[in-house]
C-alpha beads as a LAMMPS data file, in Angstrom:
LAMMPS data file: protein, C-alpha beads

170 atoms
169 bonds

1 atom types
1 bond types

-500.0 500.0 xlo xhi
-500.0 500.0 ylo yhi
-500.0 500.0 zlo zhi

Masses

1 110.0

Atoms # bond

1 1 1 3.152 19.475 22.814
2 1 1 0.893 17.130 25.339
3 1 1 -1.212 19.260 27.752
4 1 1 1.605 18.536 30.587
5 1 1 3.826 20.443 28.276
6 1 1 6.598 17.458 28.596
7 1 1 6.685 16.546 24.687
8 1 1 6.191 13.200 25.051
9 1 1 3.450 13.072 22.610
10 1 1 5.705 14.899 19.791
11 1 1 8.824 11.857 21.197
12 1 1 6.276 9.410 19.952
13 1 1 4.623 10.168 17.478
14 1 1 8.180 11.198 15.632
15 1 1 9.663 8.025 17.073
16 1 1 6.576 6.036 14.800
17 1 1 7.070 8.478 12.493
18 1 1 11.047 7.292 11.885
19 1 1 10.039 3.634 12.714
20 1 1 7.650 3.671 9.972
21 1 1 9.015 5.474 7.546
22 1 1 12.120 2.935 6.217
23 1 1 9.679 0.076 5.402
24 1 1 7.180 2.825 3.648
25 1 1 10.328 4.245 1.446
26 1 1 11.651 0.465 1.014
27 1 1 7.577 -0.033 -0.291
28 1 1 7.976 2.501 -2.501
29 1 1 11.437 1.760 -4.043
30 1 1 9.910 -1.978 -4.385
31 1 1 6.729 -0.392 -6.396
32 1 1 9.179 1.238 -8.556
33 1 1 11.329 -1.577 -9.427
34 1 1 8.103 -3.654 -10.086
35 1 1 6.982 -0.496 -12.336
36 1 1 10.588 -1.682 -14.312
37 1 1 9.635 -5.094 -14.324
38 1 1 6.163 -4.710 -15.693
39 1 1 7.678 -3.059 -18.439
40 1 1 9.993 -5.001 -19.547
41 1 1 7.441 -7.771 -18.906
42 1 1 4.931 -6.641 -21.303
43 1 1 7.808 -5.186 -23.722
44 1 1 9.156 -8.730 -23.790
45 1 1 5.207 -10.547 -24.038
46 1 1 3.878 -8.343 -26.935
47 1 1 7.496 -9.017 -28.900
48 1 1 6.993 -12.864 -28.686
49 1 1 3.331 -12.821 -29.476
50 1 1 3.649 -10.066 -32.756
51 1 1 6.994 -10.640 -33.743
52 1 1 7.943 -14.422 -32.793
53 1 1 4.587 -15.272 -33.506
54 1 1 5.043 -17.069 -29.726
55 1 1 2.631 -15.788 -27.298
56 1 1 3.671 -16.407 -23.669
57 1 1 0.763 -18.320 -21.472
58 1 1 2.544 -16.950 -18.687
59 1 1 2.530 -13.598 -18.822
60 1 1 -1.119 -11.828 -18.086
61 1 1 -1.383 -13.719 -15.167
62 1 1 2.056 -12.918 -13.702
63 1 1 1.574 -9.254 -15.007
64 1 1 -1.382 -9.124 -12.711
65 1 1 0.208 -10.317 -9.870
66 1 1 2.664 -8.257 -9.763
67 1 1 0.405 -5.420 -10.426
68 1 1 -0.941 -5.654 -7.386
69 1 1 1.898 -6.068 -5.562
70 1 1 3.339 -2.988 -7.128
71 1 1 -0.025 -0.922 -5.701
72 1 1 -0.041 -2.107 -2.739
73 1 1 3.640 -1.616 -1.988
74 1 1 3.041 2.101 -3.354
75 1 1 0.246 3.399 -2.098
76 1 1 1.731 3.698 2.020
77 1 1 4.566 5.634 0.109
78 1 1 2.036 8.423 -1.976
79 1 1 0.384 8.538 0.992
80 1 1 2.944 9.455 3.085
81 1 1 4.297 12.012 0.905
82 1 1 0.722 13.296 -0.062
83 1 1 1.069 12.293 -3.621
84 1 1 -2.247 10.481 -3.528
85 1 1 -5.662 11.699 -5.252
86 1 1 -7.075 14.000 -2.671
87 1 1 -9.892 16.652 -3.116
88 1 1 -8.809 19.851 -1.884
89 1 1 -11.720 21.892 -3.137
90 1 1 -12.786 21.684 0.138
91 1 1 -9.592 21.612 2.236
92 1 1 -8.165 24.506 0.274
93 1 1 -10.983 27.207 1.730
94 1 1 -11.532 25.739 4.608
95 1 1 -9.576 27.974 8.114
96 1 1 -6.900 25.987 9.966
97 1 1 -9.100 24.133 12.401
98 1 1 -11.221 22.999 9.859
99 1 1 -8.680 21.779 7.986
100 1 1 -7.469 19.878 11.005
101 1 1 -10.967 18.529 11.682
102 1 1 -11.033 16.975 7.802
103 1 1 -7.273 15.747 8.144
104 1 1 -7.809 14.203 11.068
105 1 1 -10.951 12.698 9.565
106 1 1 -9.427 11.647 6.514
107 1 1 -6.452 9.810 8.257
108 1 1 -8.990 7.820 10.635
109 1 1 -10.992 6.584 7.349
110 1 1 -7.335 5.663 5.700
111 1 1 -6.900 4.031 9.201
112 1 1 -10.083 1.836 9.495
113 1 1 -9.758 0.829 5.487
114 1 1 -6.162 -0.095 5.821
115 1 1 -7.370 -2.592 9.403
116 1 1 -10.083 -3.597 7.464
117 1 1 -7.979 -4.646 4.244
118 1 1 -5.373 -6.228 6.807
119 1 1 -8.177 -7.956 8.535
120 1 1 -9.271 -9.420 5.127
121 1 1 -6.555 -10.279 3.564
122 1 1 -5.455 -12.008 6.718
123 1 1 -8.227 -13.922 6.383
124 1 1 -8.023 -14.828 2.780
125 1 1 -4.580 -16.070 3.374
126 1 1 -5.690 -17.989 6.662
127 1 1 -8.060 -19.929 4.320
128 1 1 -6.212 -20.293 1.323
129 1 1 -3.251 -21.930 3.263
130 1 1 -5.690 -24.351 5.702
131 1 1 -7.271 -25.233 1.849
132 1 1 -4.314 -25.620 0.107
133 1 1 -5.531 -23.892 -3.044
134 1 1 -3.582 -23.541 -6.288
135 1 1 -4.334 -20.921 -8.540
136 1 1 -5.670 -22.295 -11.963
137 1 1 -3.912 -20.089 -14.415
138 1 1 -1.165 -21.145 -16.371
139 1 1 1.314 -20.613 -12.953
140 1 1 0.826 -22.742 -10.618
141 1 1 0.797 -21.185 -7.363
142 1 1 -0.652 -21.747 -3.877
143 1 1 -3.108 -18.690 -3.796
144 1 1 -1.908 -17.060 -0.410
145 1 1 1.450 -16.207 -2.079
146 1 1 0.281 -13.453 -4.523
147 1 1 -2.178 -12.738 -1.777
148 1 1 1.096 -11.411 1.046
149 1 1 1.831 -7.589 -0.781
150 1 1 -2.602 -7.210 0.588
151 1 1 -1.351 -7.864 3.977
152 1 1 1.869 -5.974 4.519
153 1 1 0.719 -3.231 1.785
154 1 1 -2.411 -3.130 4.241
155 1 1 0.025 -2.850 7.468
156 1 1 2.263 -0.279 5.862
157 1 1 -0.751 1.730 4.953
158 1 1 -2.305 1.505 8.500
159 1 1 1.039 2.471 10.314
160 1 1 1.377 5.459 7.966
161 1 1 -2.028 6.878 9.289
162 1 1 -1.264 6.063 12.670
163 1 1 1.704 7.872 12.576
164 1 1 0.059 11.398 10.590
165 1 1 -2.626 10.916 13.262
166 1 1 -0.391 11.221 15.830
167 1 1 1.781 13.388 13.711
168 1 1 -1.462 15.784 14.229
169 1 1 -2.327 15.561 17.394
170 1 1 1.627 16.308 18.780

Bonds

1 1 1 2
2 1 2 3
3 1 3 4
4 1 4 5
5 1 5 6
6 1 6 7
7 1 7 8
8 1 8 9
9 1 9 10
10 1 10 11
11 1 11 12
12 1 12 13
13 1 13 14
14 1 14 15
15 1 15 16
16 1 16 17
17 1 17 18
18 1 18 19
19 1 19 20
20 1 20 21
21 1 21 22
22 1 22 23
23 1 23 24
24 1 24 25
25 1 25 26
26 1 26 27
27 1 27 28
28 1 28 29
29 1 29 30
30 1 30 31
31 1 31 32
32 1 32 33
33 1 33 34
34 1 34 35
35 1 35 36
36 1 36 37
37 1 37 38
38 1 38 39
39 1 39 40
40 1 40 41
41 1 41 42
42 1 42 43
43 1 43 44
44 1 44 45
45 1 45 46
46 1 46 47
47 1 47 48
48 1 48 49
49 1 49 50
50 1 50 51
51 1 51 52
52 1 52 53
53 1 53 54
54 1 54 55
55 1 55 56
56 1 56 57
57 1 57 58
58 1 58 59
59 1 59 60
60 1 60 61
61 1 61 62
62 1 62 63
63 1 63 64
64 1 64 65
65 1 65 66
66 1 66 67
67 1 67 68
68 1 68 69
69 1 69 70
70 1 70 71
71 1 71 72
72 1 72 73
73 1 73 74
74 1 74 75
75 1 75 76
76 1 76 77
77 1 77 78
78 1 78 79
79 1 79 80
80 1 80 81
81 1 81 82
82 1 82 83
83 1 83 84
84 1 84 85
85 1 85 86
86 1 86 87
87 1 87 88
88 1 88 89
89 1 89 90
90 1 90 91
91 1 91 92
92 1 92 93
93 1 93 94
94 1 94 95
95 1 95 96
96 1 96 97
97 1 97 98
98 1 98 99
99 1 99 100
100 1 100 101
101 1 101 102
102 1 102 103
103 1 103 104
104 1 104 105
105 1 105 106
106 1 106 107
107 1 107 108
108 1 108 109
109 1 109 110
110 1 110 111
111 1 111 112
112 1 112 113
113 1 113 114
114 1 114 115
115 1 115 116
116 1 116 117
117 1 117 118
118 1 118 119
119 1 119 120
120 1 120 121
121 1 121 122
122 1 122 123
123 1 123 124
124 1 124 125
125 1 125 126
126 1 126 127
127 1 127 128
128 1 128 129
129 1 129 130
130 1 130 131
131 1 131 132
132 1 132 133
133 1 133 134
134 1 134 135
135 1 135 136
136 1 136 137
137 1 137 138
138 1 138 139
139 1 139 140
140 1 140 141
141 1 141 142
142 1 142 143
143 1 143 144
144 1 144 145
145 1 145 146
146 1 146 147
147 1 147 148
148 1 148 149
149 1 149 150
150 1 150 151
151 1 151 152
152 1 152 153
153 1 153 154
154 1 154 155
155 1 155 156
156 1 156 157
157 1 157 158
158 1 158 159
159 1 159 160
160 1 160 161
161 1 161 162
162 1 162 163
163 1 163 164
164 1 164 165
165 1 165 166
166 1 166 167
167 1 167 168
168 1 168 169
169 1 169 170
């Protein structure tokens, strides 16, 4: 509850919360399916190279697109469920309001990296589309396309901290 005891600061921090939360699960349901699709993707590249004797051109380049967009999709998901890599030798022994202290600590830093990212990758994709650039693989692609899962990953990621920040401070 806020100090004028109205909880308005628990109303929005759970109204972020629930705003946020769809297009983190839809993230994560996308980083599964893309977990599928890699599969089959590298099932279906390592039978035409060693048992067609037909390697695809294709494929490393797409696999590694898609591997990105299948972390970045992902991580905002872990995160929100606190499935990510976290040290909690720390955490574990430390009293309530330290705890607090390092949670609220540790969702600022996932704050600040995830503007960061989004301030990069904004950037990269500013340039790439006012260069017209074309990747130089074997697909042909203007660069800012594979270069979209950084940005929203990034916004998904940032929104999630927001909202545990405020989560904390309700």
């Amino acid at each position: 509850m806020n100090p004028d005891g109205d909880g308005a600061g628990e109303t929005r921090a759970g109204l972020l919360g629930r705003f946020v939360e769809l297009p983190v699960r839809l993230g994560g349901v996308l980083a599964t399916l893309l977990i599928l699709l890699l599969l089959g993707l590298i099932a279906y590249a390592v039978a035409q190279r060693y048992l067609f004797n037909t390697p695809l051109l294709w494929s490393d380049e797409l696999t590694g697109y898609l591997l990105v967009a299948l972390i970045m999709f992902g991580t905002s998901e872990a995160y929100r469920r606190g499935d990510h890599i976290s040290i909690d030798l720390v955490t574990g022994s430390a009293g309530p309001r330290l705890a607090r202290i390092i949670g609220v600590w540790s969702d600022l830093a996932v704050l600040v990296f995830a503007v960061v990212l989004g301030w990069s990758a904004w950037e990269a994709i500013s340039f790439a589309r006012a260069f017209g650039s074309y990747s130089a693989g074997q697909i042909e692609i203007a660069t800012w396309i594979p270069q979209i899962p950084l940005l929203i990953g990034a916004a998904l990621l940032g929104l999630t901290a927001l909202s545990r920040l405020l989560g904390r401070f309700a």
